[in-house]
N, C-alpha and C positions, 0 to 999 in steps of 0.2 A: 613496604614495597608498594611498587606502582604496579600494574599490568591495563590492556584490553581485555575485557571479554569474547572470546571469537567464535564460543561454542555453549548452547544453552539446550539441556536437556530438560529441564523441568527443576530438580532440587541440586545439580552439577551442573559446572560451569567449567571451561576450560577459562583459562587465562594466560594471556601472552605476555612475559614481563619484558621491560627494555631492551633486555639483551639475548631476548628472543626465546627464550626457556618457555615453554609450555607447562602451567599446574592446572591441576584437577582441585574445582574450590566446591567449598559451598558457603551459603551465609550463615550469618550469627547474628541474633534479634529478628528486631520487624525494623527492614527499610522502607518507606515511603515517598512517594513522588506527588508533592503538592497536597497532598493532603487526600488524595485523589485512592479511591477503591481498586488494589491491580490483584489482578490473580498470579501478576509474576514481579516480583519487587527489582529483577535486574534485567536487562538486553543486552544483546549482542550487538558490539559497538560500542559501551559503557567504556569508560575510563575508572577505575578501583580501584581502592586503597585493601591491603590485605596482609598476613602475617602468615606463617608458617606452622603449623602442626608438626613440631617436634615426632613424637610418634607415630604418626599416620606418614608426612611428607608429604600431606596434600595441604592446598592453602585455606584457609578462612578471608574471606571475605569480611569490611571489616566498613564499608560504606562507598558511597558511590559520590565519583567527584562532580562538579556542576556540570548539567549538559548543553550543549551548544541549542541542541533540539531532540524531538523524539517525536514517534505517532504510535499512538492508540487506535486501539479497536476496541466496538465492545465486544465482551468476551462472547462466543460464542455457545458455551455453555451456561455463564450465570449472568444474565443479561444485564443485571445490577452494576457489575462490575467490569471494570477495563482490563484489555490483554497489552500488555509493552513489546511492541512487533521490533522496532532498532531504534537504536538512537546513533548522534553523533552522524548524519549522514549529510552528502553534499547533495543528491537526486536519489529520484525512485523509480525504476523503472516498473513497468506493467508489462507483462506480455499478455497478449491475447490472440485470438483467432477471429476467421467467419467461417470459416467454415472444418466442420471434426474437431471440437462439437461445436454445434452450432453459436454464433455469435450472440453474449447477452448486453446489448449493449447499453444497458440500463447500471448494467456492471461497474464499467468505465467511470461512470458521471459517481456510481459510491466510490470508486476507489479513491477520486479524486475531488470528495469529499473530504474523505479521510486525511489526508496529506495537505492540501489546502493551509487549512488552519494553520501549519507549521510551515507554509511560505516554504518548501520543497518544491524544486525545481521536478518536474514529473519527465518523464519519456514512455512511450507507450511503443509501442513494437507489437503490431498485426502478424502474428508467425502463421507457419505451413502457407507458405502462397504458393506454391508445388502444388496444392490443392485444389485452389480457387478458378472457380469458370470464370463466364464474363459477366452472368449476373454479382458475383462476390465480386470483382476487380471493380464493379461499378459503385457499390456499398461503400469498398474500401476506399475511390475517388472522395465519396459526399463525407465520409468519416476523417478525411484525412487535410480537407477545407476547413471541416468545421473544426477538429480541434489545432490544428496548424493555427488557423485564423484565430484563436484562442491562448497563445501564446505556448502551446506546447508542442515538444518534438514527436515527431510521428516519423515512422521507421516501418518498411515493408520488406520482412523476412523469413526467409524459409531455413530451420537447421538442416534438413534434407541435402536441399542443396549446395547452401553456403552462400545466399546471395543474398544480400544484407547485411551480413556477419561483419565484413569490416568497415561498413559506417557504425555499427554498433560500436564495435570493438574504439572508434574515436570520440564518441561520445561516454565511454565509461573511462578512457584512459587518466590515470591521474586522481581519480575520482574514489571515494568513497558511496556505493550505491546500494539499494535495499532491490531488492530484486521480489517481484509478488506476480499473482497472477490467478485463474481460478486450475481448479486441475483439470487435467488432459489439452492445456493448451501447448504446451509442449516445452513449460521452461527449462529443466534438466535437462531437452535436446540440445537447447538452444546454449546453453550455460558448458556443453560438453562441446561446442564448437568454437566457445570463447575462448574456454582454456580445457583444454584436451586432456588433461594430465587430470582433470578430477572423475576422467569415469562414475559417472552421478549414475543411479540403476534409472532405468526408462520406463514407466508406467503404459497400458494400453489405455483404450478408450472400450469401456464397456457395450457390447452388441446390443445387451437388453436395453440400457439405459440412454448409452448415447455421453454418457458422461464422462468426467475422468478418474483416473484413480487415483489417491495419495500417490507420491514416492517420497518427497522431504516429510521428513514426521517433526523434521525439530531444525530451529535458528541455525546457518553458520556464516561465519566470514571468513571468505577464501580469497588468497591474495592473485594478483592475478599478470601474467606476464607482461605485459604493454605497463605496469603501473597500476595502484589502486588497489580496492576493494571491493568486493560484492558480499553482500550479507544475501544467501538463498534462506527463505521464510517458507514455511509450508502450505501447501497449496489452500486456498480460500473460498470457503462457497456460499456465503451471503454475506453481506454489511450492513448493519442496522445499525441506528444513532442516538437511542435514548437519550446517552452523557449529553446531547447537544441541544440548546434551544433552538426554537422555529427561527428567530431573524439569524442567530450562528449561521442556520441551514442557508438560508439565503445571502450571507455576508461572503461564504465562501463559492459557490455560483459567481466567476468570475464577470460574466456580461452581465448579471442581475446586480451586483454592488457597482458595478460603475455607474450603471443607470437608476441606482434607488437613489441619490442624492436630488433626481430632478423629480421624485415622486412629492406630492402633498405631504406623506408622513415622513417623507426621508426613510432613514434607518429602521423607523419602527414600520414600513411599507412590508407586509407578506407577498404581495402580490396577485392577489387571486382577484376581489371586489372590491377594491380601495377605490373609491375616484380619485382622476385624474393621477393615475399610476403610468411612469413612464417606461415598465416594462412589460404590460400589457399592450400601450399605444406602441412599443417600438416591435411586440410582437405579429398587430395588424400592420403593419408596414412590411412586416418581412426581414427585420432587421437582424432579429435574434433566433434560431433554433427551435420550431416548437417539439422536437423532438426531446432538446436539453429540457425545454421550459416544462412540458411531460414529468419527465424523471423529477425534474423539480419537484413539482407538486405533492408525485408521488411519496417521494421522501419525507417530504414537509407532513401529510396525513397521515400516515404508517406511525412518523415519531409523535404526533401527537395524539394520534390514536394510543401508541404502549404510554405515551406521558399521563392519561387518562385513565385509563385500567389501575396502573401503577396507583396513582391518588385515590381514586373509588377503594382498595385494598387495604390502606393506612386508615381508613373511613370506620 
């Protein structure tokens, strides 16, 4: 038998077969994905092959068929090792805020690191604008330039109110999406005005902290009225990049690869002291973000900083 996986608890899986029957699996051996270190061998989204447990009436899992695509993280706990967030999807959307809690907009530029590599169409969605003064409406102008101008969708919405909900609700239509975001930005709001009938529980934002709090603890994919798919992932609070080399980092920086080809090293260009680098020259012109080219950098020394530690350790 065939099914989807629509639900991923850790060691259980639900599974949806053709004819729409829901089983409760788990696997059998060690699956693997490229050879690659994962701390969960299947996703939600997966396509699987599986057999029946006679006495139980639960399924075994029995291999995972080829995927279209997928995105990793590193794991968050064993930094060695990758987390398999979805696979099989058509976009990702982001939700994020400026304001409760405050905007980390350094965020943004990891998430969409992360997705990059796998040529995932992104949508980013600024929620609670119920919120927002007129200094935040001004952030969200220059935020909304810079990644628009950048090839990606940008969407200004409040679940509060409901206004932005149905340009969302057109861009997921049809679609298969991964839905992410950090916590307490408000995606379970926002996910319970897509589709109403999921009563998702609503997390606060902590007084002390300012932060947000879990509410999705674990993967699902829920179908949704208008058409489509959304896979909700549980809320996210840091992305770091070990799995990735330095020029990776910079390949996926979509204004820094168009313009590393007119650098002296090309491809092998980091960007930082290269002569005659044309992402440095197009950032004294003004041409490029040095807000992105920032995060850039950041990125690039943090991963080669842990890529370092890590080597000194095998020493």
């Amino acid at each position: 038998m065939q099914g989807t996986v629509i639900k991923s608890t850790g060691s259980w899986y639900n599974v949806r077969l053709e004819d729409g029957q829901v089983l409760e699996c788990r696997t059998v051996g060690k699956l693997r994905l490229n050879d690659l270190p994962l701390t969960n061998p299947i996703a939600v989204g997966d396509e699987v092959s599986l057999e029946m447990e006679p006495e139980s009436g639960n399924g075994l899992i029995k291999g995972v068929l080829p995927r279209r695509n997928y995105v990793v993280r590193q794991s968050p706990r064993r930094k060695h090792d990758l987390h398999l967030l979805a696979s099989n999807i058509d976009q990702a959307l982001l939700v994020t805020t400026i304001a409760h809690p405050r905007l980390k907009q350094g965020f943004i530029d990891r998430f969409l690191l992360m997705v990059e590599p796998y040529e995932i169409p992104t949508i980013i969605v600024f929620n609670k604008a119920d919120l927002y003064g007129d200094a935040d409406f001004e952030v969200f102008a220059y935020l909304e330039d810079l990644y628009q101008g950048l090839g990606y969708t940008v969407i200004l919405a409040s679940a509060k109110t409901g206004n932005g909900v149905e340009e969302l609700k057109l861009s997921l239509k049809d679609k298969v999406t991964m839905l992410s975001g950090q916590s307490g930005v408000g995606k379970s709001s926002l996910l319970n005005q897509i589709q109403s009938n999921l009563q998702l529980r609503v997390g606060d934002i902590s007084d002390y902290s300012g932060k947000g709090q879990h509410t999705t603890t674990f993967a699902e994919m829920h179908p949704l009225d208008i058409g489509g798919q959304i896979i909700d992932t549980p809320g996210i609070k840091t992305l770091s990049f070990i799995h990735l080399e330095p020029n990776q980092i910079a390949h996926n920086f979509r204004e820094i690869f168009a313009l590393s080809t007119q650098c002296r090293f090309g491809g092998d260009c980091l960007h930082r002291n290269e002569p005659k680098c044309a992402v440095k020259a197009a950032l004294e012109r003004e041409e490029i973000s040095p807000l992105r080219y920032e995060n850039y950098l950041h990125i690039l020394q943090e991963t080669e900083d842990l890529n370092y530690w890590e080597r000194r350790k095998e020493l």
